[in-house]
Every structure is written in C-alpha cells, then in structure tokens.
N, C-alpha and C positions, 0 to 999 in steps of 0.2 A: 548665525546667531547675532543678534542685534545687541547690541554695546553703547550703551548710555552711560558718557561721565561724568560724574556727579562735581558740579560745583562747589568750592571755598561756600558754607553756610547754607547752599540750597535746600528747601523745604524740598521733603519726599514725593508729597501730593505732584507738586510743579514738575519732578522729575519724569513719576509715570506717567503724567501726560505726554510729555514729549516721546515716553516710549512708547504709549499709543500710537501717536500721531505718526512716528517712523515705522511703526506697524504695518498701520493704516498703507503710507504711500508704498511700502514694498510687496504688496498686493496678497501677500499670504495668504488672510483668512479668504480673500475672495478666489483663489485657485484651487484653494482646498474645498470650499463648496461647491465648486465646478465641478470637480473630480467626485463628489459624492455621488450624484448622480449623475445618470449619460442623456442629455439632451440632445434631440436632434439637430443638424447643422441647420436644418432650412429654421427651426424655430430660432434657433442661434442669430440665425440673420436677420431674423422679423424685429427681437429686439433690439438687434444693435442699428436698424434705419429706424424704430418706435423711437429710440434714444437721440438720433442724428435728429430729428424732427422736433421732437420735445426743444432742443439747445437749441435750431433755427429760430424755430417758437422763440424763446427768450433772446437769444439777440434782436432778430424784430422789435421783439417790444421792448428792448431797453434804446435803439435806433428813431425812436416815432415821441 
C-alpha cells in the first residue's frame, strides 16, 4: 500500500498526483495487465527489441 503524506497546507489535487506518479513508478497497473492476459514469450521478446530500437531511434537523434 502506497503512503502519501500530506503537507502543512498542501492542495489535495498536488497530492494525488504525486500518488499517481508513485503508482505509476511501482509498476502495478502495468503487472496487472500482464497477468490479464497470457502472451506468448517470443511475442514478449519482439516487443521488448520493437522498444530497445524505438529509444536507439531517439537517442540517435537527439546525438545528430
């Protein structure tokens, strides 16, 4: 369970963001949608070099 503590005067909006945002980087919603369904490993692996190549891609072109 995630524990966000609230600042001296903090607006609520400013709050759940930040418990978005520690959402976000504890990968949760992205494991649970894994688990949803069962994909194959080899397609598993297509996207994750589709992914490695996309960010080569962009560093290239922030390099040039």
């Amino acid at each position: 369970m995630l524990i966000i503590p609230l600042k001296e005067g903090e607006n609520i909006e400013r709050a759940l963001k930040r418990y978005k945002r520690k959402f976000d980087k504890t990968g949760t919603r992205k494991s649970l949608y894994g688990r949803k369904q069962f994909t194959k490993p080899s397609i598993e692996k297509r996207a994750q070099i589709q992914k490695a190549q996309y960010v080569q891609r962009l560093k290239d072109q922030e390099s040039i």
